[in-house]
N, C-alpha and C positions, 0 to 999 in steps of 0.2 A: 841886138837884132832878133836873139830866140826868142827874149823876154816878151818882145812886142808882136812876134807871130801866135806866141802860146795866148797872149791878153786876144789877138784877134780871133783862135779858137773858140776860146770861150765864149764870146759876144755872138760869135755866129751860130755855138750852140742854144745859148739861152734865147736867142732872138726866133728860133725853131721853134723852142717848147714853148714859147710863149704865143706863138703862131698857131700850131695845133691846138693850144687849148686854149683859144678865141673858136678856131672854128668848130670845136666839138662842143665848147659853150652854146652856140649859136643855133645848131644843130640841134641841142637838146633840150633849149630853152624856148629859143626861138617858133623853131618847126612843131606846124599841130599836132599834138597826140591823136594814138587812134581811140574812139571809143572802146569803153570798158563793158561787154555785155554783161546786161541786167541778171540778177539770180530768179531762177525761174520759181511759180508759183507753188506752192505745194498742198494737192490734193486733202480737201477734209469733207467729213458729211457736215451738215448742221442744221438745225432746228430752227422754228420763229417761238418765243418766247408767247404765250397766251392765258388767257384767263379760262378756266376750267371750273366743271363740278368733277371732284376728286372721292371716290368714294375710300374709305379707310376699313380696310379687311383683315380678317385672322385667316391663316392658312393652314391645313392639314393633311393627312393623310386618311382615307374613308374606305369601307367596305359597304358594297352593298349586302341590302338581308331582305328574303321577302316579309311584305308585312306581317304574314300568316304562312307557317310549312307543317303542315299535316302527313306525316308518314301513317297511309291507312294500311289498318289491319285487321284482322279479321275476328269475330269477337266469337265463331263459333267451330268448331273441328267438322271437315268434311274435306270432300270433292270439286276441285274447280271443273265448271263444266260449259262455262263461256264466258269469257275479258271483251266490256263491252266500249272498252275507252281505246283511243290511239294515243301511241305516244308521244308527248310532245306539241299534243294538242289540246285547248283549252277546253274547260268541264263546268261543268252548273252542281251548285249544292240540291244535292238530292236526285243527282243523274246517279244509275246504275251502273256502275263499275266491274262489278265482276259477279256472276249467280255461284253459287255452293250449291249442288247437291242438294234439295230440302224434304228429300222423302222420308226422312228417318223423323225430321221435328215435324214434318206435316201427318203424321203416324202418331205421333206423340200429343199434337191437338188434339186429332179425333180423336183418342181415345181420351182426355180430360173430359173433350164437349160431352162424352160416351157417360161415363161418374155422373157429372154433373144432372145428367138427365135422367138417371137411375136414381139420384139422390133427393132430386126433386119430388119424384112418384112418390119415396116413398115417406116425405116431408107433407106432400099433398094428403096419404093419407092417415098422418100422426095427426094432424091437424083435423081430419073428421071423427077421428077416435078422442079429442082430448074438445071437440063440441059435445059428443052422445057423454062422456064423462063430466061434465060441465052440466049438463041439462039433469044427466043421474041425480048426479051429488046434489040438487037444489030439492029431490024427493027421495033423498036419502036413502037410494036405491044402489048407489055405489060408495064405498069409503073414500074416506080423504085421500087415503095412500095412494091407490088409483090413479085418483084423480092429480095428483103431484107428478106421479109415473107418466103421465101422459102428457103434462107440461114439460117434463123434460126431456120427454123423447123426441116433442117438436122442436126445442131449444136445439137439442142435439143435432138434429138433422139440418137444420134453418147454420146451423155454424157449418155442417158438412158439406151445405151447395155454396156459402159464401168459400170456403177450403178449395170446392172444385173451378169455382169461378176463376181464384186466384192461379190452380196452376193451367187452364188454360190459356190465361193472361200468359201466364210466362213460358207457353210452349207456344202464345201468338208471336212472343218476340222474340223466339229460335228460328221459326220461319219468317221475318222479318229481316234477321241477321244473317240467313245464307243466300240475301241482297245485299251486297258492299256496295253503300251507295258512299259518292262524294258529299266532306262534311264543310265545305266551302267550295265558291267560285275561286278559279286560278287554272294553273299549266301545271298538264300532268307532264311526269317526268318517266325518267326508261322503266319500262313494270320488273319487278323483282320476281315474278312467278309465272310459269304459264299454264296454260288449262292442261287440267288432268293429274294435277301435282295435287298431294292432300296438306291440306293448309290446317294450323292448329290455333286457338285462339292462345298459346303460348307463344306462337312463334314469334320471334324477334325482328326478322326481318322485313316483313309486312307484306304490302302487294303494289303500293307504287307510292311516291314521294308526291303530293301538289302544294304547290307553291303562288301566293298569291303576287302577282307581278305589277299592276296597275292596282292604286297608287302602289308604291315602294319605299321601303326604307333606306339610308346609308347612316353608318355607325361612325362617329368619327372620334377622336378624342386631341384637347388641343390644353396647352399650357394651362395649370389651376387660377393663372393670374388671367384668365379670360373670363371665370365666371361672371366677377364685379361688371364689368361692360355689358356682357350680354343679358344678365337680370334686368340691369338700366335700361337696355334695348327694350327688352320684351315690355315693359312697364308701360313704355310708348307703343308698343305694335309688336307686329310681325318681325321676324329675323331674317334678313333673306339669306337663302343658301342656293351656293352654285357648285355643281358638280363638272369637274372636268377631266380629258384621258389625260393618258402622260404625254401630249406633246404641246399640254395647256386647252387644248380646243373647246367650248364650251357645251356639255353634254344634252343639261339640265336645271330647269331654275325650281326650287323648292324652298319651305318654310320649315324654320327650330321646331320640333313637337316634342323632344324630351330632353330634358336634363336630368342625370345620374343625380342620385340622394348620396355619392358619398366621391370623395377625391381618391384616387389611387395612390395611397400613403409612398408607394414603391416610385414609382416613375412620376409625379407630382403633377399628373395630367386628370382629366375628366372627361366623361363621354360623356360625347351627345349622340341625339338620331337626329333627321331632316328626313321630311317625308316628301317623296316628288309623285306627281301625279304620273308621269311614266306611259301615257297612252299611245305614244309612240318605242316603246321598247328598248327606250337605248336603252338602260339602265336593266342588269342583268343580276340575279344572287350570285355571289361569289366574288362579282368585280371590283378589282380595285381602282378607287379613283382619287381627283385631288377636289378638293374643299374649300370652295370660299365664303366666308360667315363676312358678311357687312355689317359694321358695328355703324356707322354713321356716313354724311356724304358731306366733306367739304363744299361751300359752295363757292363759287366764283374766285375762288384761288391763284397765282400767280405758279404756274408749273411748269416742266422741263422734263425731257428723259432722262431717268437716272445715270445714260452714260453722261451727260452734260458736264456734272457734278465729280469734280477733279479733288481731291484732298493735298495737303501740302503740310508744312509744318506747322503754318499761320493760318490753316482750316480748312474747309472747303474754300473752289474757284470755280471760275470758268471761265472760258476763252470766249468773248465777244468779236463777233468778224462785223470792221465796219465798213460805209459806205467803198472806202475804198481799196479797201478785202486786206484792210492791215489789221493784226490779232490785238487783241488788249486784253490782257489778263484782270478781272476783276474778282475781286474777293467777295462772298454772299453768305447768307446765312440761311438752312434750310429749317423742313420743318417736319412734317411725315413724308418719312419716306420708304417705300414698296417696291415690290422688285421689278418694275417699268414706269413708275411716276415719281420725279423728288418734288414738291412745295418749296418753295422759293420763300422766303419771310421778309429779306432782304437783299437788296445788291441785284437785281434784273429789273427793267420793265416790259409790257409786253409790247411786244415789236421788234425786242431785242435779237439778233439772230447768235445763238449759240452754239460753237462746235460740239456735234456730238459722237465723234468717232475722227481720230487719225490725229488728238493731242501729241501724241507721244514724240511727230515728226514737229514742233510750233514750238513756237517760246512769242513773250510779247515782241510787238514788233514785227512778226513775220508778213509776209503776202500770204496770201492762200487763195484756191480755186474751189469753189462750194463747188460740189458734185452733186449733195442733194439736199433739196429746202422740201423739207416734212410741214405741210399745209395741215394737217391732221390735228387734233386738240391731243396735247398727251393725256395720257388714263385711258 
C-alpha cells in the first residue's frame, strides 16, 4: 500500500513539471515579443566629393622690409632752425625736411664769389699787358723774357678764377645742404631731433627714418629643395605670392622678384623677396607674415578635406555615407596633399559624400545623421 502511494507521489509531481513547463513554453514561444528599439543615428559632418582646380603651394614664414629705408642725415654741422615734415606722414623726394642755419656757408659763398671777382680784374688785366707785350716783341721793343712773364702771369691767374670758381661751387653746396631735403618718396617715421639741437654731419643718429611703403617687399625663406620648382615656375611666368596674418586671412597678392645667389649652408633654406604693390597699406615694415608661393594649379582634380582622409594600417580611407546613411569604409589612394585640400588619385568619385569630422564615433556599417553637406568646392 506505501509503495503504491509513494509511485502515485511521484506521477503527480512529474505531471506538475510537466504542466508548468508547457505553459511557460507557450508563454515564451508562443506570446509576441516586444520590439527591440533601433540604435540611434550618430551625428557626423560630411562633404560631397567634387572636381576641383587645386592649386599646389610652398609655405613659409616672411617679414616684411620697405623697398627703400633711408635714415636721413645731415651732411653739414650747424643749427636746426625749423622741421618741416610731420611725423608719420608721407613726403616727396626733394620736399624740405629740416633748414640748418645757413649763414655761416652763405658767408662763406660770398666771400669765394668776393676772390673770384678780384681774380678776374686782375686776369682781365694780365691779359692787356701780355697783348701790349705781344705787339712790343713783334718790334723788338720788349725782350722775350717779358714777354713769357706776361703769358704766365695770365696762365696763372686764368688757373686762380677757375680755383675760385671751384670753391664757390663747393660753398654752393654747403648752403644747399643746411636744406635736408627727402631723398625718396615714402613715410616719414618719429624725427630723431628737434629744432634748436645742433646737428653734426658726424652724427649717427640722423633726423628721421623714411621708409618706402607702396610697392613693398616681404623677405621669406623656404626649404633649398624649392629652388628647382620655382626657376621651372618663373621660366613659364610670374610666381604668385600670397601674404597672410596669423589667423590665415588673406592680406595681399604679389609677384617672386628676387632670389638669393647663395643657400644658407647652416639651416639648408633660401631667400626669397615678393614685391606687393601695397596701395592699400596692409602690409607694414617690420610685420610678420605667412607666405604662399604657387608652384602650379591642378586642374580638374578629384578632391576632399584633408579631414576626410583617415590613415590605417592598410593606408589611407574614408568613410562613405550612403543613400541610406549606412557608412562604408573605402580604402583610396591620395595624391597632393595641403593643409585644407587632399587629391584623391583613387577610390572616390564625385558625388560621393564623405565624412569629414566625427570618424572616431563610426566603424563600417554604422547609421549616421549628416549635420553638414559642404556645397563649397574644397581648395
Amino acid at each position: 500500500m506505501r509503495r503504491w502511494l509513494l509511485i502515485l507521489l511521484v506521477l503527480v509531481a512529474g505531471g506538475g513539471v510537466a504542466y508548468f513547463g508547457l505553459v511557460r513554453g507557450y508563454w515564451s514561444s508562443g506570446a509576441p515579443s516586444a520590439p527591440r528599439a533601433a540604435a540611434p543615428a550618430i551625428p557626423v559632418s560630411a562633404s560631397k566629393v567634387e572636381r576641383a582646380d587645386i592649386p599646389i603651394e610652398l609655405t613659409g614664414l616672411g617679414t616684411v622690409q620697405a623697398l627703400n629705408s633711408v635714415l636721413v642725415k645731415s651732411r653739414v654741422d650747424g643749427q636746426i632752425v625749423k622741421i618741416n615734415f610731420s611725423e608719420g606722414k608721407d613726403v616727396h623726394a626733394g620736399d624740405v625736411l629740416v633748414e640748418i642755419d645757413p649763414a655761416p656757408y652763405e658767408a662763406a659763398l660770398t666771400q669765394a664769389q668776393a676772390n673770384k671777382l678780384k681774380d678776374q680784374a686782375l686776369l682781365e688785366n694780365a691779359r692787356l699787358d701780355l697783348d701790349r707785350a705781344t705787339r712790343l716783341a713783334k718790334t723788338g721793343a720788349t725782350s722775350t723774357q717779358q714777354l713769357d712773364t706776361a703769358k704766365s702771369l695770365v696762365a696763372q691767374l686764368e688757373a686762380s678764377v677757375k680755383s675760385d670758381q671751384a670753391t664757390i661751387d663747393s660753398a654752393q653746396v654747403q648752403v644747399n645742404y643746411s636744406h635736408i631735403r627727402a631723398p625718396i618718396d615714402g613715410r616719414a617715421g618719429t624725427r630723431l631731433v628737434d629744432a634748436g639741437n645742433i646737428v653734426r654731419a658726424a652724427d649717427l643718429t640722423g633726423v628721421v627714418t623714411i621708409n618706402q611703403v607702396h610697392p613693398i617687399f616681404v623677405v621669406f625663406s623656404l626649404p633649398a629643395d624649392s629652388l628647382p620648382q620655382i626657376r621651372a615656375k618663373l621660366k613659364n611666368g610670374d610666381v604668385n605670392v600670397t601674404a597672410q596674418d596669423s589667423n590665415g586671412r588673406d592680406l595681399a597678392a604679389g609677384k617672386l622678384s628676387v632670389i638669393d645667389n647663395a643657400i644658407n649652408a647652416t639651416t639648408g633654406t633660401i631667400n626669397y623677396k615678393a614685391i606687393f604693390d601695397n596701395a592699400e597699406e596692409v602690409l607694414w615694415p617690420g610685420q610678420f607674415v605667412n607666405v604662399r608661393v604657387q608652384i602650379e594649379i591642378l586642374r580638374n582634380v578629384i578632391a576632399v578635406p584633408v579631414t576626410a582622409v583617415q590613415y590605417g594600417p592598410d593606408g589611407p580611407y574614408a568613410f562613405i555615407v550612403g543613400a541610406d546613411r549606412k557608412v562604408q569604409k573605402r580604402s583610396i589612394k591620395t595624391g597632393v596633399v595641403n593643409k585644407t585640400t587632399a587629391v584623391i588619385a583613387d577610390g572616390l568619385q564625385p558625388g560621393d559624400l564623405v565624412v569629414t569630422d566625427g570618424q572616431y564615433r563610426i566603424e563600417a556599417g554604422s547609421i549616421v545623421e549628416v549635420l553638414t553637406k559642404t556645397a563649397e568646392s574644397p581648395g
